[in-house]
KEDREN-461525 format. One record per residue (C-alpha): residue number from 1; residue in one letter; y, z, x. Coordinates in steps of 0.02 Angstrom, whole numbers. Layout:
BEGIN
k=NUM; r=A; yy=Y; zz=Z; xx=X
...
END
This chain:
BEGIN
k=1; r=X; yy=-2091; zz=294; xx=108
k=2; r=X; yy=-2076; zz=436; xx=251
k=3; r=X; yy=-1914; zz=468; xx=284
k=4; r=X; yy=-1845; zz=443; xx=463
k=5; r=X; yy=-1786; zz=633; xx=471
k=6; r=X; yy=-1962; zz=676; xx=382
k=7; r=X; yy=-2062; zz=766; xx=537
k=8; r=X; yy=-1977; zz=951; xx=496
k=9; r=X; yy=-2064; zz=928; xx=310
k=10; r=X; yy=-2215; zz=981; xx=225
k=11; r=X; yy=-2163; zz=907; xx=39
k=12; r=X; yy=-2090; zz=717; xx=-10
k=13; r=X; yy=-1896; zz=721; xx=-65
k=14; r=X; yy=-1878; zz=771; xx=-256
k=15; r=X; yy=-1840; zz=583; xx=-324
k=16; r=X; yy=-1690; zz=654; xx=-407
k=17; r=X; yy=-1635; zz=731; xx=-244
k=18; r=X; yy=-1663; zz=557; xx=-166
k=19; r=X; yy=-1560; zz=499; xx=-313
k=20; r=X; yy=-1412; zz=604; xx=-302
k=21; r=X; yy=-1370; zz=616; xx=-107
k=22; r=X; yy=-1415; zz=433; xx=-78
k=23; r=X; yy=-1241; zz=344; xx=-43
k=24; r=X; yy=-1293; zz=176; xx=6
k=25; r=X; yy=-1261; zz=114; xx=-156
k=26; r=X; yy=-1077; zz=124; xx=-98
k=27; r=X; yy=-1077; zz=151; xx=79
k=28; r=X; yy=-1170; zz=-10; xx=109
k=29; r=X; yy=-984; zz=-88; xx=108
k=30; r=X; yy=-979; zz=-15; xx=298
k=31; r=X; yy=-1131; zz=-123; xx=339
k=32; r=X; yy=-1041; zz=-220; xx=455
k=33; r=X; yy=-948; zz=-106; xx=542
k=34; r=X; yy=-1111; zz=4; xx=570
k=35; r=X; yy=-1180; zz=-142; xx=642
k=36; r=X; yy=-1064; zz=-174; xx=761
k=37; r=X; yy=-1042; zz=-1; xx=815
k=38; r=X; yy=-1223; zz=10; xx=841
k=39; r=X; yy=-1203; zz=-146; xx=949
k=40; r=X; yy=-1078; zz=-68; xx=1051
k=41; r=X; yy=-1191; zz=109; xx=1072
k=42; r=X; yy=-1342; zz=3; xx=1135
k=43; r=X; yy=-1230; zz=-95; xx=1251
k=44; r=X; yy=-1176; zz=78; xx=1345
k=45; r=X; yy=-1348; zz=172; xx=1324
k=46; r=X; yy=-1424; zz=1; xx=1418
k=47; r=X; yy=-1276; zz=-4; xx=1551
k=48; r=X; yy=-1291; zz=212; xx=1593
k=49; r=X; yy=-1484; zz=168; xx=1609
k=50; r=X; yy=-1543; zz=294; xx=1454
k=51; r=X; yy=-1620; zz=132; xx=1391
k=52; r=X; yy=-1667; zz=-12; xx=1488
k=53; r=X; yy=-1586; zz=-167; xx=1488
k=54; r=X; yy=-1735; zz=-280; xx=1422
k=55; r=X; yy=-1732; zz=-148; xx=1271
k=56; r=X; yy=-1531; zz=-139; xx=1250
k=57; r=X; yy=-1547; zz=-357; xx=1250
k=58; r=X; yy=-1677; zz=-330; xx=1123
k=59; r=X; yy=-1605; zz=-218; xx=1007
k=60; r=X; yy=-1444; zz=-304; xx=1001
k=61; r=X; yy=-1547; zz=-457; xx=983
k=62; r=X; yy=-1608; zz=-379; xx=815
k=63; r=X; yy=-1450; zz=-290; xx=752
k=64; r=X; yy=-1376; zz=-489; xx=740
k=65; r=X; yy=-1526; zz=-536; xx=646
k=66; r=X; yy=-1477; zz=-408; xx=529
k=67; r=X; yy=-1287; zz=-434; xx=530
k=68; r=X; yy=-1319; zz=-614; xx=475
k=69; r=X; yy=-1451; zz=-569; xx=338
k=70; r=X; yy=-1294; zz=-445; xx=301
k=71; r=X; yy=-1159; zz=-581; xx=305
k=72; r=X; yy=-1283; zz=-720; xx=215
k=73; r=X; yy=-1317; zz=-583; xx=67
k=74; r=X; yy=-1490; zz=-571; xx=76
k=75; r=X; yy=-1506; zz=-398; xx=158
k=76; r=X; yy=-1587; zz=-262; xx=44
k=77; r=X; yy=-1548; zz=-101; xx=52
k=78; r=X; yy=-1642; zz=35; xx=-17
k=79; r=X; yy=-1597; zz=227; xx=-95
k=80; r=X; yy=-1762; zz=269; xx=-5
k=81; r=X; yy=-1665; zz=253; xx=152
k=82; r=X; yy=-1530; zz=353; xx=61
k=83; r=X; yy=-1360; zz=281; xx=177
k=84; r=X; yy=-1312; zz=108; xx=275
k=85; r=X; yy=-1360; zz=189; xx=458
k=86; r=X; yy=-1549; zz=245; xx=393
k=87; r=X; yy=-1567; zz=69; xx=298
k=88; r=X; yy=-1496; zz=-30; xx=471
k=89; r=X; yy=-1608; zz=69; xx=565
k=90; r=X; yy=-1775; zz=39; xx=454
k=91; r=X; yy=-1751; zz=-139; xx=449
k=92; r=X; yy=-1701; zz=-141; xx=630
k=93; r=X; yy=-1866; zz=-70; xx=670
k=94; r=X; yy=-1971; zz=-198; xx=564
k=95; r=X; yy=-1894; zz=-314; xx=634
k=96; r=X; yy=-1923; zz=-282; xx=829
k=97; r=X; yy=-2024; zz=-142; xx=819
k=98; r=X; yy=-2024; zz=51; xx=886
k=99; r=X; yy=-1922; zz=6; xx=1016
k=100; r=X; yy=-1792; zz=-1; xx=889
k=101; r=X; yy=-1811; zz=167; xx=868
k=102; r=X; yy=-1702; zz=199; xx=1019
k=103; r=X; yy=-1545; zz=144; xx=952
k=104; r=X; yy=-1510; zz=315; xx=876
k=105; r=X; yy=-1519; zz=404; xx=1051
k=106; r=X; yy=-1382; zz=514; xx=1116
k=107; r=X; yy=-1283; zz=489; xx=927
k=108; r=X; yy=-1289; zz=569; xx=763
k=109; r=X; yy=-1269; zz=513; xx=556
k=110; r=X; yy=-1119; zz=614; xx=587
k=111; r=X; yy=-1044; zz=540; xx=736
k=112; r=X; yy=-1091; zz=366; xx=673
k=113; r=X; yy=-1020; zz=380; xx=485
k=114; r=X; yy=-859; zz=441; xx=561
k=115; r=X; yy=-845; zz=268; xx=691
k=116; r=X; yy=-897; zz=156; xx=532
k=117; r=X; yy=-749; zz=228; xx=450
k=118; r=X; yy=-607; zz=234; xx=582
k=119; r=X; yy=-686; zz=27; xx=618
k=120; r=X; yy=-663; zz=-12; xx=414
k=121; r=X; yy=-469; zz=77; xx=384
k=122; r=X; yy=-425; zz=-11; xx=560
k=123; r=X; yy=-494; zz=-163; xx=471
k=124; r=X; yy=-408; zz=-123; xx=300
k=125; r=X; yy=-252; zz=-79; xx=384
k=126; r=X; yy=-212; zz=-234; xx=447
k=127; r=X; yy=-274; zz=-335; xx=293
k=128; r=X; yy=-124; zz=-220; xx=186
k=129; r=X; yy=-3; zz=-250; xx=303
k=130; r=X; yy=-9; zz=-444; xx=295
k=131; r=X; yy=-15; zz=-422; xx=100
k=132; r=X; yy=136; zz=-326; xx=111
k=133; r=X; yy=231; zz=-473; xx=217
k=134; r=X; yy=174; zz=-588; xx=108
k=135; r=X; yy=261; zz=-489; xx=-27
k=136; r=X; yy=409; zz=-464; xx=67
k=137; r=X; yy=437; zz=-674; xx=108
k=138; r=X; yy=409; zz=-675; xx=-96
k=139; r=X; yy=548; zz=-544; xx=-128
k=140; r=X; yy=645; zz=-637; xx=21
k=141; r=X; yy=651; zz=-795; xx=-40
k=142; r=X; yy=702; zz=-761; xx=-237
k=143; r=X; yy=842; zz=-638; xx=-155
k=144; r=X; yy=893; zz=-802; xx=-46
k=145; r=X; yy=917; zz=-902; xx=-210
k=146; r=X; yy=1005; zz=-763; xx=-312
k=147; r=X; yy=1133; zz=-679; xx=-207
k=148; r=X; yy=1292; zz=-725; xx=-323
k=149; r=X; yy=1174; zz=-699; xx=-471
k=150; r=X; yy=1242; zz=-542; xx=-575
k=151; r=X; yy=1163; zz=-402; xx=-660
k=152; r=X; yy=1203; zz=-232; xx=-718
k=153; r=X; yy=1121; zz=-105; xx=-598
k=154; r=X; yy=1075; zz=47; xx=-684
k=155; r=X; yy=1085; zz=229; xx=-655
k=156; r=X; yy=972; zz=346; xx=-813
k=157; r=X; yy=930; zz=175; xx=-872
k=158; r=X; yy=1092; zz=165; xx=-910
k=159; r=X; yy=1221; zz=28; xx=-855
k=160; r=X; yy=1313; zz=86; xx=-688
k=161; r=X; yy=1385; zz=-54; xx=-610
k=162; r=X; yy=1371; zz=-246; xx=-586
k=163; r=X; yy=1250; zz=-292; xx=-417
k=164; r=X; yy=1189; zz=-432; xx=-362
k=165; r=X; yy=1016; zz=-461; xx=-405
k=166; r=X; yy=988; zz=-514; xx=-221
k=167; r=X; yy=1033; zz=-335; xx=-191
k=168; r=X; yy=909; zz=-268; xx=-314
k=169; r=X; yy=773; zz=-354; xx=-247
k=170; r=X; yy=793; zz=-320; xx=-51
k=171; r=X; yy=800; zz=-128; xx=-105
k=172; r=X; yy=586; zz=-183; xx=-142
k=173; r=X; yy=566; zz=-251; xx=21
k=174; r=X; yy=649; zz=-95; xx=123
k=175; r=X; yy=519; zz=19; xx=19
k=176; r=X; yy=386; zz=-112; xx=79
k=177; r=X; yy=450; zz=-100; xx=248
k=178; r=X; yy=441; zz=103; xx=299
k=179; r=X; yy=252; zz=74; xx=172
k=180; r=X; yy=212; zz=-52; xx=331
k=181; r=X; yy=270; zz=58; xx=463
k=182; r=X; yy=201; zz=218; xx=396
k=183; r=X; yy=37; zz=104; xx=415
k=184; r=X; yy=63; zz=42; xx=573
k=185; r=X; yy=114; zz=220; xx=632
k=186; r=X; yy=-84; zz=273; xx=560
k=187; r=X; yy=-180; zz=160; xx=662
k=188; r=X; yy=-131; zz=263; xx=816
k=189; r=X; yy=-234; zz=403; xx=740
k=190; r=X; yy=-360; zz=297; xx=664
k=191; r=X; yy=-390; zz=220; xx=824
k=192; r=X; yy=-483; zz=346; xx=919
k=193; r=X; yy=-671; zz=347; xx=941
k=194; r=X; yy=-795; zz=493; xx=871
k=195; r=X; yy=-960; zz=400; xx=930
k=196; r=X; yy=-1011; zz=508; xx=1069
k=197; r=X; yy=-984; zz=682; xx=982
k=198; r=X; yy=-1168; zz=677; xx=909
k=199; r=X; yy=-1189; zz=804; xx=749
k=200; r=X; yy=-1067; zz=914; xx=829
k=201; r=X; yy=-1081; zz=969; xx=1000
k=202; r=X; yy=-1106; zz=829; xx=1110
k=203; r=X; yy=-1264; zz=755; xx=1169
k=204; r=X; yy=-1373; zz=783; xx=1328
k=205; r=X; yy=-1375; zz=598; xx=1385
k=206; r=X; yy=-1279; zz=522; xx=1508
k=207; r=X; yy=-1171; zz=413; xx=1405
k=208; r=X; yy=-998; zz=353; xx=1434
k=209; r=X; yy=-880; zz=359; xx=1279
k=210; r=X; yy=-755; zz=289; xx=1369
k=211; r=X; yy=-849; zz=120; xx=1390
k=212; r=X; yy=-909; zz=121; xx=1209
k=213; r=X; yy=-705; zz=148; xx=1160
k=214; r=X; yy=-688; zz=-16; xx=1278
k=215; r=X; yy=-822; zz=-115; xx=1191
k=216; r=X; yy=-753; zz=-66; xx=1014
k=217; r=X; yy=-572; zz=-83; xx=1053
k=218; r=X; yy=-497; zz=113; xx=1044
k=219; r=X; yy=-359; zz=167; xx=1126
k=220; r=X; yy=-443; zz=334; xx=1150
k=221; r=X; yy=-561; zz=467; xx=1120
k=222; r=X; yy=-582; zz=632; xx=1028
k=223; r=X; yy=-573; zz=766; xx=1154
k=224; r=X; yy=-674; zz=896; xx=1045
k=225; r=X; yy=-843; zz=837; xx=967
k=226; r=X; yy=-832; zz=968; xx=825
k=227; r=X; yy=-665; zz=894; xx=773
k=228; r=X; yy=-720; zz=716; xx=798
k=229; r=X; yy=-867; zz=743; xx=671
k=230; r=X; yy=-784; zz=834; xx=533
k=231; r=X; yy=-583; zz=739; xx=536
k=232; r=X; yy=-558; zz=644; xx=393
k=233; r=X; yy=-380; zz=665; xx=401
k=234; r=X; yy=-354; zz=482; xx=429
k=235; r=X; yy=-441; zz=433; xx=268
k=236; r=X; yy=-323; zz=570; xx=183
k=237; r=X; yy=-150; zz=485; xx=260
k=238; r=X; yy=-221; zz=311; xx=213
k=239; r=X; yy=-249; zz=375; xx=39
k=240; r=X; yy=-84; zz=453; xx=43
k=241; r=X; yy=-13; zz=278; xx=125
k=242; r=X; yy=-81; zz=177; xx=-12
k=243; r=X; yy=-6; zz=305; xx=-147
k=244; r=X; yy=167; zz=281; xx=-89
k=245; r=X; yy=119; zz=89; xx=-104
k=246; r=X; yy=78; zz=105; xx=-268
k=247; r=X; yy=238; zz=214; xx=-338
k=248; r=X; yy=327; zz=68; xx=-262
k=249; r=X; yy=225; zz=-72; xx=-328
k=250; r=X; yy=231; zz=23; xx=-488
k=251; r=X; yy=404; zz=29; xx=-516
k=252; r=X; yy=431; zz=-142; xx=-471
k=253; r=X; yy=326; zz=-182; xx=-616
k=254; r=X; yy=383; zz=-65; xx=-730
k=255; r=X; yy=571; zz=-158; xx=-705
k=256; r=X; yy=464; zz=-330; xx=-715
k=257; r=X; yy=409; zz=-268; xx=-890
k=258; r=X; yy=585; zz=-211; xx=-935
k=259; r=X; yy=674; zz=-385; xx=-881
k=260; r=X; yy=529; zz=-494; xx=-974
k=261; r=X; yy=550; zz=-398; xx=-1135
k=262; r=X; yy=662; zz=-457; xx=-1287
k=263; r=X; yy=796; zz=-329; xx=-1263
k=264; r=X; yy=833; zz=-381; xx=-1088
k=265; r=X; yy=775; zz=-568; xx=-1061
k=266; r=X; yy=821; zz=-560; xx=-879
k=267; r=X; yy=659; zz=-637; xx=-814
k=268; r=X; yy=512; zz=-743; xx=-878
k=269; r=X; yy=347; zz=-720; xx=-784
k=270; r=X; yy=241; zz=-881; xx=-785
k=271; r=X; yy=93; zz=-888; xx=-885
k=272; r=X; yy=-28; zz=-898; xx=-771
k=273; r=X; yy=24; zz=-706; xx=-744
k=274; r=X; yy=17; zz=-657; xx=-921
k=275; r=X; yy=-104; zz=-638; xx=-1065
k=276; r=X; yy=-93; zz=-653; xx=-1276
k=277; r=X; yy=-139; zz=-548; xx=-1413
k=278; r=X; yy=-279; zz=-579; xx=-1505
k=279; r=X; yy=-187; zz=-570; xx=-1679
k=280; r=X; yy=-11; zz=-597; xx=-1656
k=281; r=X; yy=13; zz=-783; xx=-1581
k=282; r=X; yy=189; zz=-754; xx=-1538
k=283; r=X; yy=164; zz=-630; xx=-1393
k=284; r=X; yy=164; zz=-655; xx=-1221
k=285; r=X; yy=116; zz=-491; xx=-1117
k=286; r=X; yy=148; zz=-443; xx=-954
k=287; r=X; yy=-29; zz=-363; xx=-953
k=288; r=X; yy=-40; zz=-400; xx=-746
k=289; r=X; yy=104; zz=-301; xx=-699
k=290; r=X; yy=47; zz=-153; xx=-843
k=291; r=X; yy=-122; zz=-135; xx=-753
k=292; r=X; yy=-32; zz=-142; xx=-569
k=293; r=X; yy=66; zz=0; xx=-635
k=294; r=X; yy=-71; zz=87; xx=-728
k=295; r=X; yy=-171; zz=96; xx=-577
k=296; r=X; yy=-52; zz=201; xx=-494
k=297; r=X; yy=-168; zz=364; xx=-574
k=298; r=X; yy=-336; zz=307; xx=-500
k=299; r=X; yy=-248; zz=290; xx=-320
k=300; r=X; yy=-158; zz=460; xx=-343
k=301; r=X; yy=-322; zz=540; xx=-409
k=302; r=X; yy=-422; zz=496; xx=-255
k=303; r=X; yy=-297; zz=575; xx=-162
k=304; r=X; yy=-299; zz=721; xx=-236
k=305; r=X; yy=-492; zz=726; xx=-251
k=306; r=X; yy=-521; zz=695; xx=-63
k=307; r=X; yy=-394; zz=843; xx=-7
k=308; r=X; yy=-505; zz=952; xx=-151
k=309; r=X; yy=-668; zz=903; xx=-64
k=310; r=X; yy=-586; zz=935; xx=127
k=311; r=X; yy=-505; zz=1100; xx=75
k=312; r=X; yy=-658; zz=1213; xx=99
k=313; r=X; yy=-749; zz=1144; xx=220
k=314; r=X; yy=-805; zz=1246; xx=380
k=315; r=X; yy=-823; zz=1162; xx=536
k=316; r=X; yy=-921; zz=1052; xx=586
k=317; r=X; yy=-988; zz=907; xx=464
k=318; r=X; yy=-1064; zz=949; xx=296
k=319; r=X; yy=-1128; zz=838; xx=148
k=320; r=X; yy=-989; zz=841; xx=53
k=321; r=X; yy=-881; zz=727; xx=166
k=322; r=X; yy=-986; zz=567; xx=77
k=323; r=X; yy=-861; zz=601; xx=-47
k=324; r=X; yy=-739; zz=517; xx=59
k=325; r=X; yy=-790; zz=335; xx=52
k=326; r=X; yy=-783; zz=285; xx=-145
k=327; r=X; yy=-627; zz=334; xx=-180
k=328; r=X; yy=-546; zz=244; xx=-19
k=329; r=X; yy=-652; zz=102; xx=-46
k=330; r=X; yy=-579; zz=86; xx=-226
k=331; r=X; yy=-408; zz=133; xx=-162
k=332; r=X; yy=-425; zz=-32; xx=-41
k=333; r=X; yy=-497; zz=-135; xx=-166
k=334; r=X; yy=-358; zz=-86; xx=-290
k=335; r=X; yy=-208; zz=-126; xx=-169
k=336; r=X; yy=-278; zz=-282; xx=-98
k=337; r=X; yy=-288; zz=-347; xx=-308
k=338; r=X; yy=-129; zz=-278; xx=-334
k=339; r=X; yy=-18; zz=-344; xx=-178
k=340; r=X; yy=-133; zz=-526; xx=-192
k=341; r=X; yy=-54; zz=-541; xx=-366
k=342; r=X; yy=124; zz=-473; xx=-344
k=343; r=X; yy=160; zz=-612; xx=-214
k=344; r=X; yy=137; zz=-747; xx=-332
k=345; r=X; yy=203; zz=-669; xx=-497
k=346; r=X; yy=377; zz=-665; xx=-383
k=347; r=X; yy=368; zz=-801; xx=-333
k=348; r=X; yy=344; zz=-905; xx=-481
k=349; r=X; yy=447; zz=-810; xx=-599
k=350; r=X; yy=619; zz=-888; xx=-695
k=351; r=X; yy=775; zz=-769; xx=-661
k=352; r=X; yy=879; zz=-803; xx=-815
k=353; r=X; yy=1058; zz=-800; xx=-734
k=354; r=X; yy=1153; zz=-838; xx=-860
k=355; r=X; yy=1067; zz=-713; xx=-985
k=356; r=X; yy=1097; zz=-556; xx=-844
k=357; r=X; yy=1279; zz=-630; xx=-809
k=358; r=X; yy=1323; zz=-614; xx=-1000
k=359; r=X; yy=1246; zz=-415; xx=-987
k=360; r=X; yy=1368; zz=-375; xx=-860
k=361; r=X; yy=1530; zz=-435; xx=-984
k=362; r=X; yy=1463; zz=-342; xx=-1137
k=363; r=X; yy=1476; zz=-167; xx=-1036
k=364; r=X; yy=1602; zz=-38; xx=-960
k=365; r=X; yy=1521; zz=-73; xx=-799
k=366; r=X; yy=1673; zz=-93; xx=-734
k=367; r=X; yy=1744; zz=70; xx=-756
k=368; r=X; yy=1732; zz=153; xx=-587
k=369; r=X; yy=1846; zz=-20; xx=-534
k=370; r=X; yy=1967; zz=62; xx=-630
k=371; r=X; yy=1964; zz=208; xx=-549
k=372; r=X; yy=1964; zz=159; xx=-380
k=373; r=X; yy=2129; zz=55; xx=-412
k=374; r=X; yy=2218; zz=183; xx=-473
k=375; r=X; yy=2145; zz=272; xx=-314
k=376; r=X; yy=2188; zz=140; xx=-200
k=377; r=X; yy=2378; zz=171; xx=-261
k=378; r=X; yy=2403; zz=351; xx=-230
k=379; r=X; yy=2319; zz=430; xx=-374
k=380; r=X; yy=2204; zz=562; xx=-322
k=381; r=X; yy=2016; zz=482; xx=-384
k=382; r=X; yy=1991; zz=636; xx=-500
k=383; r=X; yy=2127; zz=620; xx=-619
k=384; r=X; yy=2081; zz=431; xx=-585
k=385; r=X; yy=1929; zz=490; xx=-650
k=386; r=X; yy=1984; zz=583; xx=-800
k=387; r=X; yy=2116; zz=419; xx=-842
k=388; r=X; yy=1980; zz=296; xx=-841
k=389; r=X; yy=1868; zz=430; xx=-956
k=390; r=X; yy=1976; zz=408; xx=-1061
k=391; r=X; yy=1991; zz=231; xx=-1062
k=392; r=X; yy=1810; zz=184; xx=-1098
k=393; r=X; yy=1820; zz=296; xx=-1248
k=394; r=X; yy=1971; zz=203; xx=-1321
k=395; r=X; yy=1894; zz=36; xx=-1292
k=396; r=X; yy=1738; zz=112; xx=-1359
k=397; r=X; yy=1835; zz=181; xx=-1507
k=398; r=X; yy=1909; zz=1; xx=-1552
k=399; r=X; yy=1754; zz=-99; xx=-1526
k=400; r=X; yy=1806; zz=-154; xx=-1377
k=401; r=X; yy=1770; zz=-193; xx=-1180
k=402; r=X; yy=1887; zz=-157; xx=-1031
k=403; r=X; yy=1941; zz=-333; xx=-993
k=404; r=X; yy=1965; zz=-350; xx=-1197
k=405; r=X; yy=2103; zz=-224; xx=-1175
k=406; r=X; yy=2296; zz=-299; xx=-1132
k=407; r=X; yy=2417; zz=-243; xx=-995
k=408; r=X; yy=2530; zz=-133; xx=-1121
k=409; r=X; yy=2354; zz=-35; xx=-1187
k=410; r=X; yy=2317; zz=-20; xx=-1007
k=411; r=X; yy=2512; zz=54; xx=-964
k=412; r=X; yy=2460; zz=184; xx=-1110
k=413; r=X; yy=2352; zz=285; xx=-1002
k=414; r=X; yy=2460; zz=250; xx=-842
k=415; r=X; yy=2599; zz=166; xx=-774
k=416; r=X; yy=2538; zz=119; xx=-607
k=417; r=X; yy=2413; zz=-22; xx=-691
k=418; r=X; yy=2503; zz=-191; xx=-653
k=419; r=X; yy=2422; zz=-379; xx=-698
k=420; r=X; yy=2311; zz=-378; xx=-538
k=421; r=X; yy=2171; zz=-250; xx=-639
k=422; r=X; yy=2097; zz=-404; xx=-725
k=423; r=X; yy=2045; zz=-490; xx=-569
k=424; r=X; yy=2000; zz=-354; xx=-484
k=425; r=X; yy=1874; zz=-300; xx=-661
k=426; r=X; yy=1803; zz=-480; xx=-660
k=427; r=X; yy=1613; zz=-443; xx=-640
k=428; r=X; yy=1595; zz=-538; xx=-489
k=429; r=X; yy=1740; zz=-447; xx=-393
k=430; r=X; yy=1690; zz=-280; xx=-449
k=431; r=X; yy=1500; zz=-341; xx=-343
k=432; r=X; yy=1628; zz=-417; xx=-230
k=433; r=X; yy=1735; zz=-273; xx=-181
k=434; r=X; yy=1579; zz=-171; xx=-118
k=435; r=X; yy=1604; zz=-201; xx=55
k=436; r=X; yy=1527; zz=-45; xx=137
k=437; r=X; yy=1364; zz=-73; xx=249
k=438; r=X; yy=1218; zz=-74; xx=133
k=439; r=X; yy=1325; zz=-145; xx=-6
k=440; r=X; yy=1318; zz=-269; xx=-152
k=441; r=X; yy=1445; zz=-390; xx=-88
k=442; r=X; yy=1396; zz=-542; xx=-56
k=443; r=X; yy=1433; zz=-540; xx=129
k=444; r=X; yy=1347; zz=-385; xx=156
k=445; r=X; yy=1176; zz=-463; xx=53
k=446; r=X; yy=1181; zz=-592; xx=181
k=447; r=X; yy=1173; zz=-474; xx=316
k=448; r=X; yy=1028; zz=-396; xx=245
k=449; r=X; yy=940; zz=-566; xx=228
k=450; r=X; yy=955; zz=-579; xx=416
k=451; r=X; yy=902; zz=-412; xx=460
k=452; r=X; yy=741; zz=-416; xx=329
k=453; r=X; yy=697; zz=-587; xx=421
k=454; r=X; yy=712; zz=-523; xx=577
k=455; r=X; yy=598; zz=-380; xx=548
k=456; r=X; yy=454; zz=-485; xx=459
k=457; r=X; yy=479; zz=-600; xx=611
k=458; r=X; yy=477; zz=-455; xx=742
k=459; r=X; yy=327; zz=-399; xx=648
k=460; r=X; yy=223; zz=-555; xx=645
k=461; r=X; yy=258; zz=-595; xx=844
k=462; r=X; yy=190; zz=-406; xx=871
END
């Protein structure tokens, strides 16, 4: 089959060459969007005059007949064509004829890949953005139900202090939050328009970017073409985007396999969300939230690989930038999975308050408590510090907890202690006394609620 470029050559592509630098085994995921950029070029090439209207009408007319072979999966696309703008354009052709052949004026591959793109992350974008609300009502509503439910909160894995669990949670959906806005913040760069810059320098038509920015909905234009066809800095700050996701998402999970396990029995995840072993019948894994945090490393690597592949590259386009589209593609496939399941595994999971209420009484978790009392009546925190020290190791010594410990083992280490310091080490008002903004109290949680609900309600109206 003669290539569309072919004129230039004597010989027929090597079929490995045709092989190897064919992308429309991947990059026929932008079908769509090529399409309707295309639809929007013709438009403006028919409205300056470089084609007339009867041919604009008629290409358009044909570029539908494709979209809905496209939508209806029975377009074919072929590595003889080698990408998605080559194949649209061949089957374009047999389907109205030469005149199809017109669609490509005053544009380049170049010009055109980079619109497809900046029209599929706008696309993608959005879609993450509403799976990360819908993950934020999930965390929302468990925090509603569990904001006198106590835990230990942990510093080093280690027990630090009682929280509520409410508290825990709503520190997920403030990570969730600045992942959303560093999103919305990228469309304003991913929402300028490259069509126009042909392969580097411009084109010698009359066309008007401007109106083609119109049709497809940008807020602007690249001012320089070389810049325009070569940028694929928005790809690399959605990549980026979506790793930051992902740590989050990650450790989320990695404290959802923590609380399901044995040792900690803090949570149960609901079946539907977990799998068995095929020899030991007893198990119950959290494989779902494993795999959302092993897939942290493929997100991170495409990252990496598409800054590797920019990092050399002299102005304007070159070849290599095809490397840019698998690894967001998979990146965008791999968060939509992961944020489609992590709304439902929150939602349907059991919080086992009585099991992370008996943690908090088999700890010293409520040692800085006795610190800041002795504080609180004139004693300078550090030796505070140094007295309760030496408390824990006592208690630790005889087997047992702080509140185990009497008012005359207490008046041991100092004389200020008085009856009051076991109400003030119950576990709920040590969570209690954490008054600060931003704190565990109970009072404070329910500001947060109101905040968080205000944002995902600000954010849905906008």
């Amino acid at each position: 089959m003669a290539k569309l470029w072919g004129g230039r050559f004597t010989k027929s592509t090597n079929k490995l060459v045709d092989e190897y630098t064919a992308s429309i085994s991947y990059d026929q995921e932008l079908a769509k969007e090529d399409i309707e950029g295309s639809l929007a070029h013709v438009q403006m090439l028919g409205e300056c005059g470089v084609v007339t209207e009867e041919e604009a009408k008629t290409i358009q007319q044909g570029l539908r007949t494709i979209l809905k072979k496209v939508e209806d999966g029975e377009a074919h696309f072929s590595t003889d064509m080698e990408d998605i703008h080559m194949n649209i354009e061949k089957m374009l052709i047999d389907e109205i004829g030469p005149v199809g052949g017109k669609l490509h004026t005053g544009r380049s591959r170049n010009d055109q890949i980079a619109t497809d793109m900046h029209l599929y992350m706008r696309k993608k974008t959005n879609v993450l953005i509403d799976l990360l609300e819908d993950v934020q009502y999930a965390l929302l509503e468990q925090a509603k139900a569990n904001v006198d439910t106590i835990l230990p909160g942990y510093t080093h894995l280690q027990r630090a202090q009682p929280i509520s669990f409410a508290h825990h949670l709503l520190a997920y959906f403030w990570m969730f939050e600045r992942d959303k806005g560093r999103l919305l913040d990228s469309i304003k760069r991913i929402n300028v328009l490259p069509l126009g810059a042909g392969a580097l320098a411009g084109t010698t038509f009359p066309i008007n970017r401007r109106r083609v920015a119109e049709l497809l909905d940008f807020d602007d234009v690249y001012p320089n073409s070389m810049d325009a066809v070569s940028d694929r800095d928005f790809v690399v700050e959605a990549l980026a985007d979506c790793s930051l996701i992902m740590v989050h998402l990650s450790r989320l999970s990695e404290e959802m396999v923590l609380w399901s396990s044995q040792e900690f029995q803090f949570i149960e995840l609901d079946d539907a969300f977990c799998t068995g072993s095929s020899i030991m019948p007893q198990k119950k894994n959290p494989d779902v939230s494993e795999l959302l945090r092993g897939k942290t490393g493929r997100v991170f690597g495409h990252l990496v690989g598409l800054l590797t592949v920019l990092k050399g590259l002299p102005l304007a386009y070159n070849k290599d930038m095809q490397e840019d589209k698998e690894g967001i593609f998979d990146t965008v496939k791999t968060l939509e999975g992961a944020l489609q399941l992590l709304a439902p595994i929150l939602e349907t999971m059991t919080v086992k308050k009585d099991r992370m209420r008996h943690a908090v009484e088999k700890d010293y978790s409520n040692a800085t408590d006795i610190a800041d009392y002795l504080a609180k009546k004139g004693l300078p925190f550090r030796e505070a510090h140094e007295v309760t020290g030496k408390m824990v190791l006592y208690a630790i010594e005889n087997k047992k907890y702080l509140l185990d410990l009497d008012l005359e083992e207490y008046k041991q280490f100092n004389s200020l202690f008085e009856e009051d310091i076991f109400e003030a080490l119950k576990p709920e008002n040590v969570m209690r006394a954490r008054e600060s903004e931003g704190g565990t109290a109970p009072h404070q949680i329910e500001k947060q609620l109101k905040l968080a609900e205000t944002k995902l309600h600000q954010n849905h109206e906008n």
